[in-house]
N, C-alpha and C positions, 0 to 999 in steps of 0.2 A: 191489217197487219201494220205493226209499227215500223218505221224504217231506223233502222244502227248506223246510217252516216247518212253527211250529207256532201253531195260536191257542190265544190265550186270550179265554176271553169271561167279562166280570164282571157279574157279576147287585147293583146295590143291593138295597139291604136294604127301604128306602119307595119305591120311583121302580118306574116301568114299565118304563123306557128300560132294554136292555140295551146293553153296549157290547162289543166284539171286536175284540180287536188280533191284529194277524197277524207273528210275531217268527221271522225267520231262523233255522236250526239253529245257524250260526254263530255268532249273534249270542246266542241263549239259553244255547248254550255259553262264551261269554267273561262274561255276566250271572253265570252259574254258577258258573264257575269266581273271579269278584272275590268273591264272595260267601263262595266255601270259604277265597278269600284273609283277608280280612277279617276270618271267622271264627278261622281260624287265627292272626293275629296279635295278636288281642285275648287269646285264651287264653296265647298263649307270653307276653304284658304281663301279665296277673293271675299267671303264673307267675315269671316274672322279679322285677316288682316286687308283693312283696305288699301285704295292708295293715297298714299301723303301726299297732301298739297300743301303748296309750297307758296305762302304770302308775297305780294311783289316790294314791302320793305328789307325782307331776308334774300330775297333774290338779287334787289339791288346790292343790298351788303354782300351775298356769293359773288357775286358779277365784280365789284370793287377787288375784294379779295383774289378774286381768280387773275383779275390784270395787273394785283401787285406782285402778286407769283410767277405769273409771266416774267413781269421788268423783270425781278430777283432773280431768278431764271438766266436771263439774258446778261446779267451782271457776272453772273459766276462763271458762264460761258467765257465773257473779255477777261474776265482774271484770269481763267484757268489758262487760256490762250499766252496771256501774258509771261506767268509762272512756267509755261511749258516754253518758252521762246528763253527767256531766263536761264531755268535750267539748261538747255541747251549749249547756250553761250558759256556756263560753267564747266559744264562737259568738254566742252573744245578747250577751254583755256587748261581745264586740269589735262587732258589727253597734250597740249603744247607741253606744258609743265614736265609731266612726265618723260615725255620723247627728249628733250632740255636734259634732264637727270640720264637718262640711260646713255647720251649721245659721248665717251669721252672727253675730254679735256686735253688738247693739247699743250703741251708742255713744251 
């Protein structure tokens, strides 16, 4: 007699509790077979596409690059710092300006 499911029962590792699922031949069979899918197409993609290496004249030149980016980086940082300190200063004098304008005039 052929059996129509199969169980599985998982034991944790610190717990008491066991648990037991009870899975279709059917259904263990399509689990099975996405799985051999899956497997399989991952392999034909590491075959297909492999991985790039990367020459150590181009890495020096990425490396070069990557530290003029940095500085660049770190330049726009002191400007923006600067330009935000600036503005600031503008802010205050036009809010003087302002408060100046609204205040009366003594006569």
């Amino acid at each position: 007699m052929k059996t129509r499911s199969w169980n599985l029962i998982l034991l944790p590792p610190h717990g008491p509790r066991i648990e037991q699922i009870r899975v279709s031949c059917k259904a263990g069979l399509i689990l099975l077979a996405a799985f051999v899918l899956a497997f399989l197409m991952t392999v034909l993609l590491l075959l297909a596409y492999p991985h790039i290496r990367v020459n150590e004249s181009d890495r020096a030149r990425l490396d070069a690059e990557n530290q003029a980016l940095k500085i660049e980086n770190a330049n726009l940082a002191i400007t923006i710092g600067r330009l935000n300190a600036q503005v600031s200063r503008v802010e205050e004098s036009s809010e003087r300006i302002t408060a100046l304008m609204k205040t009366p005039e003594a006569d």
